[in-house]
SEBAMAR-718571 format. One record per residue (C-alpha): residue number from 1; z, x negated, y. Coordinates in Angstrom, 3 decimals, always signed. Example, Ala and Ser with C-alpha at 12.3 -4.5 7.8 and 13.67 -1.06 7.14 Angstrom:
BEGIN
(1, (+7.800, -12.300, -4.500))
(2, (+7.140, -13.670, -1.060))
END
This chain:
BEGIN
(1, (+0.000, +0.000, +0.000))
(2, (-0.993, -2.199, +2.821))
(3, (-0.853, -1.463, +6.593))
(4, (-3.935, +0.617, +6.540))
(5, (-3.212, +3.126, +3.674))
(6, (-4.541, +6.459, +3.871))
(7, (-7.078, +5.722, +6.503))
(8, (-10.671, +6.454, +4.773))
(9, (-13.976, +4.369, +5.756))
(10, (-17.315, +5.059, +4.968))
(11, (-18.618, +1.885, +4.722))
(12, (-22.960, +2.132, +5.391))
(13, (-23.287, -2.190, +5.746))
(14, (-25.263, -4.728, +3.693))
(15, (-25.671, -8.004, +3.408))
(16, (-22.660, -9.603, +5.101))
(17, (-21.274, -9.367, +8.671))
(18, (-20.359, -5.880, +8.001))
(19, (-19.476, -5.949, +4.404))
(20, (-17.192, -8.701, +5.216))
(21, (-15.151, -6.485, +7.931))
(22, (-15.069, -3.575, +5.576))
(23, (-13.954, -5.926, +2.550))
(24, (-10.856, -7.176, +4.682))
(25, (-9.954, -3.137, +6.325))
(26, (-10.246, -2.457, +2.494))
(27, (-7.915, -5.182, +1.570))
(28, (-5.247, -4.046, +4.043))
(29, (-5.589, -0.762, +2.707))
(30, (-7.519, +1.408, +3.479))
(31, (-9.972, +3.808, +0.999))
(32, (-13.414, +1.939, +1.728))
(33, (-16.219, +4.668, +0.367))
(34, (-19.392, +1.896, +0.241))
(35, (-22.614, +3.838, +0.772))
(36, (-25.453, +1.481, -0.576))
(37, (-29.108, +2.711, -1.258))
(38, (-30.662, +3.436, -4.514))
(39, (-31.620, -0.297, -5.271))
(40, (-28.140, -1.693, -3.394))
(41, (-27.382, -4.439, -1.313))
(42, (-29.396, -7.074, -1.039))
(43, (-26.844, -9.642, -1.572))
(44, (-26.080, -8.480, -4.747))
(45, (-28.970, -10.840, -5.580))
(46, (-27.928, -13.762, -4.595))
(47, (-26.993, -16.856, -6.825))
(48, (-26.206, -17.339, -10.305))
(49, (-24.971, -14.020, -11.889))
(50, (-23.659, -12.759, -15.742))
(51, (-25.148, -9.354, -15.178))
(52, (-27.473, -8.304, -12.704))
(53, (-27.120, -7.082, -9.614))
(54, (-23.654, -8.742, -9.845))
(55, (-24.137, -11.919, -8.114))
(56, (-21.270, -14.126, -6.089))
(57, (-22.310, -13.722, -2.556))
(58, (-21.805, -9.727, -3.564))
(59, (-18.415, -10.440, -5.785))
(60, (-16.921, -11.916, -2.863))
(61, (-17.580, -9.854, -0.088))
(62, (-17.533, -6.274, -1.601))
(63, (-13.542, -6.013, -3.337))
(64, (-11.618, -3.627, -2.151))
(65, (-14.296, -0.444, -1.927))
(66, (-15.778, +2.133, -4.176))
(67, (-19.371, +2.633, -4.448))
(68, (-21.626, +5.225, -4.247))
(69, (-25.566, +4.944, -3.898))
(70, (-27.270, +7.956, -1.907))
(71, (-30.967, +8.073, -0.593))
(72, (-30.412, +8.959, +2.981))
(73, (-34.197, +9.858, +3.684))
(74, (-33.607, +12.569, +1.809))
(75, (-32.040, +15.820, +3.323))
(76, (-29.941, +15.875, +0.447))
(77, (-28.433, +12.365, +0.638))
(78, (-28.190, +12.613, +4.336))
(79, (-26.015, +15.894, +3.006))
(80, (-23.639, +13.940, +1.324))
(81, (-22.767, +11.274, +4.002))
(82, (-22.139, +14.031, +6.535))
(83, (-19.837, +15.768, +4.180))
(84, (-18.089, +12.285, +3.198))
(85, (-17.987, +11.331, +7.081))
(86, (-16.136, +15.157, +7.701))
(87, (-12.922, +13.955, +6.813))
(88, (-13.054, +10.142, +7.408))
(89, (-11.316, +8.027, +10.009))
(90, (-14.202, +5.250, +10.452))
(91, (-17.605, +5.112, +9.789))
(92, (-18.985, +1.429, +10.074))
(93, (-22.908, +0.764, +10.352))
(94, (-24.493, -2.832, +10.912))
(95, (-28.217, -1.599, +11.125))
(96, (-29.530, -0.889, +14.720))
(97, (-28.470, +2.340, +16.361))
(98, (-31.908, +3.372, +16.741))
(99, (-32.097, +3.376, +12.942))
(100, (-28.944, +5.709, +12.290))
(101, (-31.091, +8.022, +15.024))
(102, (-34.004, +8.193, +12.940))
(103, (-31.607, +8.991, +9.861))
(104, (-29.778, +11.745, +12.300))
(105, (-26.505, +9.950, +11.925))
(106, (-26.308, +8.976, +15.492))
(107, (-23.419, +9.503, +17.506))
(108, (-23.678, +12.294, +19.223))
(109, (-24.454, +14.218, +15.949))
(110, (-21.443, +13.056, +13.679))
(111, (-19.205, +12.816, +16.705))
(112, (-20.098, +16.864, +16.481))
(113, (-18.899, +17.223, +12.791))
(114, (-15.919, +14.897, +12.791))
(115, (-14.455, +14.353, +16.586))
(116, (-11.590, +12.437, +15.660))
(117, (-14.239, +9.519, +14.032))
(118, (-14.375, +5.973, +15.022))
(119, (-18.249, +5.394, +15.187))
(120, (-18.678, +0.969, +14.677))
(121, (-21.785, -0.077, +14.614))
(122, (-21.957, -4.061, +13.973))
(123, (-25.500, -5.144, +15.554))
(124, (-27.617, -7.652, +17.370))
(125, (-27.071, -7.169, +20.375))
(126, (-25.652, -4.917, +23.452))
(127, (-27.641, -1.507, +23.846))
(128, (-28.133, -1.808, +28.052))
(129, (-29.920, -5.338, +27.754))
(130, (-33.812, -5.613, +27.224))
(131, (-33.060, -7.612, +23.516))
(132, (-31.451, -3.687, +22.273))
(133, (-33.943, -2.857, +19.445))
(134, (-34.426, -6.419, +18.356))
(135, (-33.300, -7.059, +14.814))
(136, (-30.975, -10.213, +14.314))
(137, (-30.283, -12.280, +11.615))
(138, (-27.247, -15.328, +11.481))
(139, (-30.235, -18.100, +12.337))
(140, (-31.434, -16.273, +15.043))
(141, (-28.186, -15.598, +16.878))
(142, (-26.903, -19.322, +16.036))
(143, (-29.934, -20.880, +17.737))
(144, (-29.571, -18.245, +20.966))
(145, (-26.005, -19.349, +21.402))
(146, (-26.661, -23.176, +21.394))
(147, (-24.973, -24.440, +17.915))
(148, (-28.051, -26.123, +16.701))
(149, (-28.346, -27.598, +20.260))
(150, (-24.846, -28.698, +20.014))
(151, (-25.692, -29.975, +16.823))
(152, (-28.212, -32.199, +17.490))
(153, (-26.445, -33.182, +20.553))
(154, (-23.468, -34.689, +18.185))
(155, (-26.213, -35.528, +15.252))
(156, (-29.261, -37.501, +14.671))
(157, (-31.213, -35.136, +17.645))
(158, (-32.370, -32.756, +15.299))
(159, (-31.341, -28.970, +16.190))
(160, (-30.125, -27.711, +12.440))
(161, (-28.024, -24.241, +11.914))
(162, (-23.856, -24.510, +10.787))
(163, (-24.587, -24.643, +7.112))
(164, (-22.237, -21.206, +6.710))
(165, (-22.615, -17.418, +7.633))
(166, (-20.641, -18.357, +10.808))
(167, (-21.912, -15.618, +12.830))
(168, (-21.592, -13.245, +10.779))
(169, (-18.512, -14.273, +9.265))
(170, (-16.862, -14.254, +13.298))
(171, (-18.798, -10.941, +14.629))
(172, (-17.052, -9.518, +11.060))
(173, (-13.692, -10.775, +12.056))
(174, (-14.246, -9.388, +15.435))
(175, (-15.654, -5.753, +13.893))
(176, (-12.114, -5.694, +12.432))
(177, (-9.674, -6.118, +15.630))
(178, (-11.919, -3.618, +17.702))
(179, (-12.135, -1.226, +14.416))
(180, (-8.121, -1.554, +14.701))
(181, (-7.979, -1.285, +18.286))
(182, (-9.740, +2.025, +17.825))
(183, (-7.391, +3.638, +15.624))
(184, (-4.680, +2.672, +17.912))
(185, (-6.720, +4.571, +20.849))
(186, (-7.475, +7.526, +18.474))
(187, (-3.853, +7.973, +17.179))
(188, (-2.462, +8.044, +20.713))
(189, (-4.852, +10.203, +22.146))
(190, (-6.521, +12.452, +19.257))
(191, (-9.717, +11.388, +20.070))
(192, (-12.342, +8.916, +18.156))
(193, (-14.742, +7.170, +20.143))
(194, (-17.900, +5.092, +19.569))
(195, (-17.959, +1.354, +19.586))
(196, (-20.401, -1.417, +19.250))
(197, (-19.805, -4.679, +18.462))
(198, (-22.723, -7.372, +19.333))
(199, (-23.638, -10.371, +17.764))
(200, (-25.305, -12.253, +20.235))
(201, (-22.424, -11.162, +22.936))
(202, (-19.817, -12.266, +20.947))
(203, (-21.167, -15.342, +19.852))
(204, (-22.093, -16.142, +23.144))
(205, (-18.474, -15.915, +24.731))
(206, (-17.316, -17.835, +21.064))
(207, (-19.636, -20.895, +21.652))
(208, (-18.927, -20.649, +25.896))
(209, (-15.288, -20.273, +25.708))
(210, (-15.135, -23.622, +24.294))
(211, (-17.929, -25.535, +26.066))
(212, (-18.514, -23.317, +29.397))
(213, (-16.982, -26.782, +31.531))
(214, (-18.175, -27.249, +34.790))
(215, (-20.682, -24.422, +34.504))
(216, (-17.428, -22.143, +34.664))
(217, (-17.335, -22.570, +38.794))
(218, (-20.262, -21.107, +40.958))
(219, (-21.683, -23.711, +41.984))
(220, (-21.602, -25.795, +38.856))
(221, (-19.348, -28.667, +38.385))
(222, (-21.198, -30.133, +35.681))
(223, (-23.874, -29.250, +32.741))
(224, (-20.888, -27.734, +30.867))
(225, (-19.510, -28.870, +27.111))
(226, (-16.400, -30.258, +26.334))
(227, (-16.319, -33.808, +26.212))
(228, (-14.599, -34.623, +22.793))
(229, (-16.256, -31.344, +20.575))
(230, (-19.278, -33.447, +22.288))
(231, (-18.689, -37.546, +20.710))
(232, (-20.865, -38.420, +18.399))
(233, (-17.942, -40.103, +16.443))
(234, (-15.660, -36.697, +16.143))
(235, (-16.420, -36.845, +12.452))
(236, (-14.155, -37.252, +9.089))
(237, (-13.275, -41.102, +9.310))
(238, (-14.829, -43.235, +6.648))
(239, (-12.033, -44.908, +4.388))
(240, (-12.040, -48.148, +2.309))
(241, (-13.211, -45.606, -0.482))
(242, (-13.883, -42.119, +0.924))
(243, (-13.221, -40.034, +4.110))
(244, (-10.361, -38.301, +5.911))
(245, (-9.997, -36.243, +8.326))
(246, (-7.504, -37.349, +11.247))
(247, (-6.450, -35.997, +14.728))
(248, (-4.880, -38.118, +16.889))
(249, (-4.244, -35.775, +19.914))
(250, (-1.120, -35.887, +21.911))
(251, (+0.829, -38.667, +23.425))
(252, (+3.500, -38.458, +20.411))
(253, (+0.874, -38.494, +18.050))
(254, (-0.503, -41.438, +19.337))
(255, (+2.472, -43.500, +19.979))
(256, (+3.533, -42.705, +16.604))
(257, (+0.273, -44.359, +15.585))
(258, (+0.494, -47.262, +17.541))
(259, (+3.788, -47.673, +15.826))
(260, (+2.506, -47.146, +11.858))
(261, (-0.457, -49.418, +12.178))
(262, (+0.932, -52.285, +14.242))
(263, (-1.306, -51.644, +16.993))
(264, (+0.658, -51.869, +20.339))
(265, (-1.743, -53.711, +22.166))
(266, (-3.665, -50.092, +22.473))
(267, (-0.974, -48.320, +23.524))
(268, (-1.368, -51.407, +26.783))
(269, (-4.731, -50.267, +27.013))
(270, (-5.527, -47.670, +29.799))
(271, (-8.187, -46.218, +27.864))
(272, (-5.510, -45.330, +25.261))
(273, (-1.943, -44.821, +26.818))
(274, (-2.290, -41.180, +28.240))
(275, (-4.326, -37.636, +27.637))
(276, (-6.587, -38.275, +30.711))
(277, (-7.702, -41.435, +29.810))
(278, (-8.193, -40.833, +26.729))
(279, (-10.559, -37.949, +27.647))
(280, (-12.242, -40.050, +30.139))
(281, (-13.278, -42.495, +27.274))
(282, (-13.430, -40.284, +23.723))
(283, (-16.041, -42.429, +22.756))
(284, (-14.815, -45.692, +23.039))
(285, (-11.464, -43.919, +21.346))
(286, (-12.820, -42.465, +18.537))
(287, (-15.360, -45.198, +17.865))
(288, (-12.237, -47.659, +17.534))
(289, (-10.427, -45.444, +15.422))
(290, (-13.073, -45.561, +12.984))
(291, (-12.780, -49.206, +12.999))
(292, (-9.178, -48.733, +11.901))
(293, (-9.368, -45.861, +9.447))
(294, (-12.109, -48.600, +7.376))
(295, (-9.373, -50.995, +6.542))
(296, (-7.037, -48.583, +4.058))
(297, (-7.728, -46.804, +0.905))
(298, (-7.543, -42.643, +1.743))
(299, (-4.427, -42.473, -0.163))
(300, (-2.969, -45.032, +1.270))
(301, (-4.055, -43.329, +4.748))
(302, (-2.606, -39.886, +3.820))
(303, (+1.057, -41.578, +2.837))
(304, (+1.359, -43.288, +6.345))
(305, (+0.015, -40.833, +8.774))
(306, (+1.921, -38.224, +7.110))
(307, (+5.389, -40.301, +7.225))
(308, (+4.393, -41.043, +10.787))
(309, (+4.081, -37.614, +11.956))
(310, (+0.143, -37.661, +12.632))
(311, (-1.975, -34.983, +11.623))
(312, (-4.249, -35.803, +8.610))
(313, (-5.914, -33.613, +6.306))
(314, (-8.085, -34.707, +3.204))
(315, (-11.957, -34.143, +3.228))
(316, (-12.679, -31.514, +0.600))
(317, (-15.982, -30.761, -0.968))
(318, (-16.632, -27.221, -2.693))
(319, (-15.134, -28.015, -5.961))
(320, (-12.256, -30.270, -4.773))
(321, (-10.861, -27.616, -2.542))
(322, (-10.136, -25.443, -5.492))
(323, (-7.549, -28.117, -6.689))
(324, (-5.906, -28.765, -3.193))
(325, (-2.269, -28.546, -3.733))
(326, (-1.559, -26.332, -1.149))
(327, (-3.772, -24.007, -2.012))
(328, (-3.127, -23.915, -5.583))
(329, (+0.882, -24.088, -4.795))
(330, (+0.213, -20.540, -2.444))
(331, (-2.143, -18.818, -5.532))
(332, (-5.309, -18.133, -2.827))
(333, (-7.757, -19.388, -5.618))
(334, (-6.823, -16.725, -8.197))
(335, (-8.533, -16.321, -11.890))
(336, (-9.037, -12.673, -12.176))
(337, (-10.388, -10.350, -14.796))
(338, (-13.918, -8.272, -13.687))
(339, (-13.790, -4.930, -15.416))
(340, (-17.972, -6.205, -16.001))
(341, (-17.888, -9.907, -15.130))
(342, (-15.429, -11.482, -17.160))
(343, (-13.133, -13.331, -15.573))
(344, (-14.053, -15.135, -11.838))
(345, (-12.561, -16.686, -9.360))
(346, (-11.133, -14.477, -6.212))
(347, (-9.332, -15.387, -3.079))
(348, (-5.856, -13.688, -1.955))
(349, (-5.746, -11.673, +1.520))
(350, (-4.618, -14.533, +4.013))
(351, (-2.685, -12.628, +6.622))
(352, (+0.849, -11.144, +4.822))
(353, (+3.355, -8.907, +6.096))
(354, (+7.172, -8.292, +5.954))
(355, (+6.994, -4.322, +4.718))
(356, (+3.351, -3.504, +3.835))
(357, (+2.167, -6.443, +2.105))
(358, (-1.986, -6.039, +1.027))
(359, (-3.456, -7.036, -1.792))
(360, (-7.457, -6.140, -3.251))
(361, (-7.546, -2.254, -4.139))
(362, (-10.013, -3.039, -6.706))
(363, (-12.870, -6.123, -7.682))
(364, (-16.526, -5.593, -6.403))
(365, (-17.970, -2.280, -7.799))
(366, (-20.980, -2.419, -9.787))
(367, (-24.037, +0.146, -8.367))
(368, (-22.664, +3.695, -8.024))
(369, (-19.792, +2.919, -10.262))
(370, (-17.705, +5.748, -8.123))
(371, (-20.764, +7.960, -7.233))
(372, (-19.805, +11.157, -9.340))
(373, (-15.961, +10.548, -8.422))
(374, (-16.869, +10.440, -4.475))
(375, (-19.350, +13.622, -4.808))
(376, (-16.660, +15.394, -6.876))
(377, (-13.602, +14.555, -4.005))
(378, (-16.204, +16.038, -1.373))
(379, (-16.826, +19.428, -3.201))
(380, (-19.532, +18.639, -5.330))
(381, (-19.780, +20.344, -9.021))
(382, (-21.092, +18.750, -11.962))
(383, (-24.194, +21.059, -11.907))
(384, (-25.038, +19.901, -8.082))
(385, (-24.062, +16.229, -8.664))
(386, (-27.152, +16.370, -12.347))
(387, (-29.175, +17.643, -9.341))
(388, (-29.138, +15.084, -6.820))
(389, (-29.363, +12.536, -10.206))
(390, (-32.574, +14.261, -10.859))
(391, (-34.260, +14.660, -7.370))
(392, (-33.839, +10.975, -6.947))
(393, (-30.815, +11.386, -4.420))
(394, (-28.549, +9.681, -6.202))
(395, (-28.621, +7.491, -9.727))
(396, (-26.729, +8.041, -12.557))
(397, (-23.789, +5.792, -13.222))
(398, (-23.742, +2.602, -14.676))
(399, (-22.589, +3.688, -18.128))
(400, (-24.919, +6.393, -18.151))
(401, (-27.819, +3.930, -17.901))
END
């Protein structure tokens, strides 16, 4: 029973950004109702799989719902959402609004059935700008935000994309708070309300709130970007047999340092001895530290900083993160048992809380695995729900196939 039990979602995303937000509302809680089409997400796809249609990009992004699969082109199907949307608290879209229009599922029309609904859609981009109907993809929005400029700016010159769902991963994140925030607003006032929430917006203030600089003050103070995001050598420090990754950041920290590795004559040294000259000089500072870090094993590296009080971290790869200590000391690499898939590999709800503690409802459904159990809870007989199987509204269930 986590902190959003008894609130009910329809869930209408695919791929990620939006499945993502719905996974975590569904881990806190609440009853996540996944509306897929007849052939289902797209991501269910992706990457090595036991069973079809059951791949990991899916897995790990769809626990905590149940599934149904409705044709929405269809009166019929378009039927079923509005009855399933009656009664819910949030309905959560990530295709553009003028596509919901075409499918009558705007707005104004369920906002006519169900008043007290929180309408999210999770898009490209803000609906009074000239870029409204343009679709938008994690690439695209990266690139319009300046990461692969930034990354070719720290790199070998060559603009390349964060090798992660990053955008969609943050505008999910974000989906979540304003979903929340809506709830709030509807509980205190009675009324639901639409809200969009923008990729290339968001991103945008995500990349600028860090490297905005100068170009904050009207007229510019510089070209913007901060400094030491910005040095070539901010990087995991190569080791006399691997790499770690080190922060050396305030003057504790660094005096502290000075002290574990013998090197006082830096703490003499201008460019060293205090925040702003530091700053002034992150090159020259982290170019030297990398000098340093080369003389000592990791191990040896790890043992000293962390005696000293300095923060260090190692450098995982995929598979040697799912052995880190911590992690495996707090379970958040659990072996689980899919109803389908055997057993795999989940990963625990991060956030906890004192009284209403979430944990996954459920593992990632397979293709209408809850179909006839979501059309019987909205009214639906048995003879109706053979119907809809048969006039291609709906499919049968997975055990029927």
């Amino acid at each position: 029973m986590g902190p959003l039990a008894g609130i009910k979602i329809v869930d209408m995303t695919t791929v990620l950004m939006g499945p993502y937000a719905t996974q975590m509302l569904g881990d806190y809680g609440a009853d996540v109702v996944k509306v897929e089409s007849l052939e289902g997400d797209v991501t269910r796809l992706i990457g090595p799989m036991r069973h079809a249609g059951m791949g990991p990009v899916f897995l790990n992004t769809n626990r905590s719902k149940r599934a149904i699969s409705l044709d929405l082109k269809k009166p019929a199907g378009r039927e079923a959402v509005l009855r399933l949307i009656r009664d819910a608290d949030v309905l959560v879209y990530n295709v553009r609004p003028q596509a919901m229009a075409r499918l009558q599922l705007g707005y104004e029309v369920v906002s006519e059935i169900n008043p007290r609904l929180v309408y999210a859609g999770v898009f490209g981009f803000g609906q009074d700008g000239p870029y409204a109907a343009k679709p938008a993809y994690d690439d695209l929005i990266q690139g319009a935000t300046a990461l692969p400029a930034l990354m070719a700016q720290t790199g070998d010159g060559v603009p390349r994309y964060v090798p992660n769902a990053l955008v969609d991963r943050i505008v999910g994140l974000t989906a979540v708070g304003a979903i929340c925030a809506s709830l709030v607003h509807r509980d205190r006032t009675g009324r639901g309300q639409r809200v969009d929430i923008p990729m290339f917006e968001t991103m945008a203030g995500f990349v600028m709130g860090d490297h905005m600089g100068g170009l904050t003050f009207e007229p510019p103070l510089d070209k913007g970007g901060y400094a030491r995001h910005l040095s070539r050598d901010r990087r995991p420090y190569k080791t006399a047999d691997g790499y770690l990754s080190v922060i050396v950041y305030n003057d504790k920290q660094w005096q502290n340092f000075f002290k574990a590795t013998g090197r006082d004559d830096l703490g003499a040294d201008a460019r060293f001895a205090s925040f702003a000259g530091r700053a002034a000089n992150i090159d020259f500072v982290y170019a030297e530290l990398a000098r340093i870090f080369e003389t000592r094993t990791t191990a040896d590296w790890i043992e000293l900083l962390t005696r000293a009080d300095v923060p260090v971290m190692p450098m995982h790869d995929l598979q040697s993160i799912l052995h880190d200590p911590h992690l495996e000391a707090t379970g958040f690499f659990p072996i689980v048992e899919h109803p389908t898939e055997g057993k795999i590999r989940s990963m625990k709800v991060t956030a906890t809380w004192s009284d209403t503690e979430a944990e996954p409802a459920r593992l990632a459904p397979r293709l209408n695995e809850h179909g006839e159990e979501i059309l019987r809870e909205i009214g639906y007989s048995a003879d109706e729900i053979a119907a809809l199987v048969r006039d291609g509204v709906t499919v049968p269930p997975p055990d029927a196939k």
